[in-house]
C-alpha positions in Angstrom: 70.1 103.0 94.5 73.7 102.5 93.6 74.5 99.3 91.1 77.3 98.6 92.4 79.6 98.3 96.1 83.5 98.7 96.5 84.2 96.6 99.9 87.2 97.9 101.7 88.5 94.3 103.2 91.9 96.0 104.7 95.3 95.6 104.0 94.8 97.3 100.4 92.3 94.3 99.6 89.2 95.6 97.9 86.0 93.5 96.4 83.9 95.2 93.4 80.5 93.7 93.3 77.5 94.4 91.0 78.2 96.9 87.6 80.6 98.1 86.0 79.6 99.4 82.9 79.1 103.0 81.4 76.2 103.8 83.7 78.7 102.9 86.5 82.5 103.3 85.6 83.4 106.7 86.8 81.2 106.3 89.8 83.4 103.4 90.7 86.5 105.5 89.6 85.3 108.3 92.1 84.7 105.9 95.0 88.0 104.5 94.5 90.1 107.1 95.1 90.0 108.1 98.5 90.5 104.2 99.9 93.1 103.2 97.3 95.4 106.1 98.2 96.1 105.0 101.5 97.9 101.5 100.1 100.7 101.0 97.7 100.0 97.2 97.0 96.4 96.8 95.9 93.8 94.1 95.1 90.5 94.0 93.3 88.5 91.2 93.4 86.1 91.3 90.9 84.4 88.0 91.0 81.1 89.8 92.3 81.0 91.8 88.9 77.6 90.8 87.5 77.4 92.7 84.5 80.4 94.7 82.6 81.4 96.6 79.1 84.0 98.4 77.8 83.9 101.0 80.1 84.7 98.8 83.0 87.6 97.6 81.0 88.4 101.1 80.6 88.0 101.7 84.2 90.3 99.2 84.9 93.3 100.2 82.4 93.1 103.8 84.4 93.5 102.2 87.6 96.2 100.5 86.0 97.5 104.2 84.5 97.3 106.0 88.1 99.3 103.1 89.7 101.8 103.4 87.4 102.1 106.5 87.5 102.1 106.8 91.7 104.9 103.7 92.6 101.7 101.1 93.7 100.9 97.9 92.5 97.2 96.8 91.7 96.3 93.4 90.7 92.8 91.5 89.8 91.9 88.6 90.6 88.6 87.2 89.4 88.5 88.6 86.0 84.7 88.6 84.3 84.7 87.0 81.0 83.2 89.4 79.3 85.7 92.3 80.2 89.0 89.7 79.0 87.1 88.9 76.0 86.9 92.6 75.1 90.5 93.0 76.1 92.0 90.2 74.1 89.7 91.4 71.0 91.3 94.5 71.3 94.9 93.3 72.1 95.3 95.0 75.5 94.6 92.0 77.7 98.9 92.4 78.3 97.9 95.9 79.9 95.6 94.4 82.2 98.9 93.4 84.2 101.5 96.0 84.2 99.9 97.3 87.5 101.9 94.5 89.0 105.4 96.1 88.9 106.4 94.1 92.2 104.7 90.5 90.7 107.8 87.9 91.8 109.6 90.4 94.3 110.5 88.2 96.8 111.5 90.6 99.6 115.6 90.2 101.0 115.8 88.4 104.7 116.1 90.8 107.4 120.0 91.3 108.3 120.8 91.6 111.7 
């Protein structure tokens, strides 16, 4: 029985659901790399997250690391409480958004 599902919804749009804790953060981590290497502009919704620590705020600053690090963008949307709270107690809430290095682009008009 897993604790917790990583829906593929296309276009780089992805839905974490259930865990993400220290029983379940490098499971997610594993199950995440295949599918997010196909996109360069990714999205986590995390509003199905029931239960989270420090590890899953962990998990999410490496995601955050490896897009950096490989030209994508990754952004969250449906932040748990409980994962912010541990962010802004430990003052790396601002990190939670530097996967969004394209945030604002607004892409040129076609020139014909």
């Amino acid at each position: 029985m897993t604790d917790f599902s990583l829906e593929d919804r296309g276009d780089g749009n992805f839905a974490l659901s259930g865990n993400m804790s220290f029983d379940t953060a490098e499971k997610i981590l594993q199950a995440s790399e295949g599918p997010f290497e196909d996109h360069t502009r990714i999205e986590v919704d995390l509003s199905g997250v029931k239960q989270s620590d420090s590890a899953g705020l962990a998990l999410l600053l490496e995601w955050v690391t490896w897009a950096n690090h490989t030209v994508r963008e990754i952004r969250f949307s449906g932040m748990p409480d409980r994962v912010m709270a541990i962010a802004k107690t430990t003052e790396v809430d601002g990190l939670l958004t530097r996967g969004e290095r394209w945030a604002g682009f607004i892409e040129a008009p076609e020139i014909l």
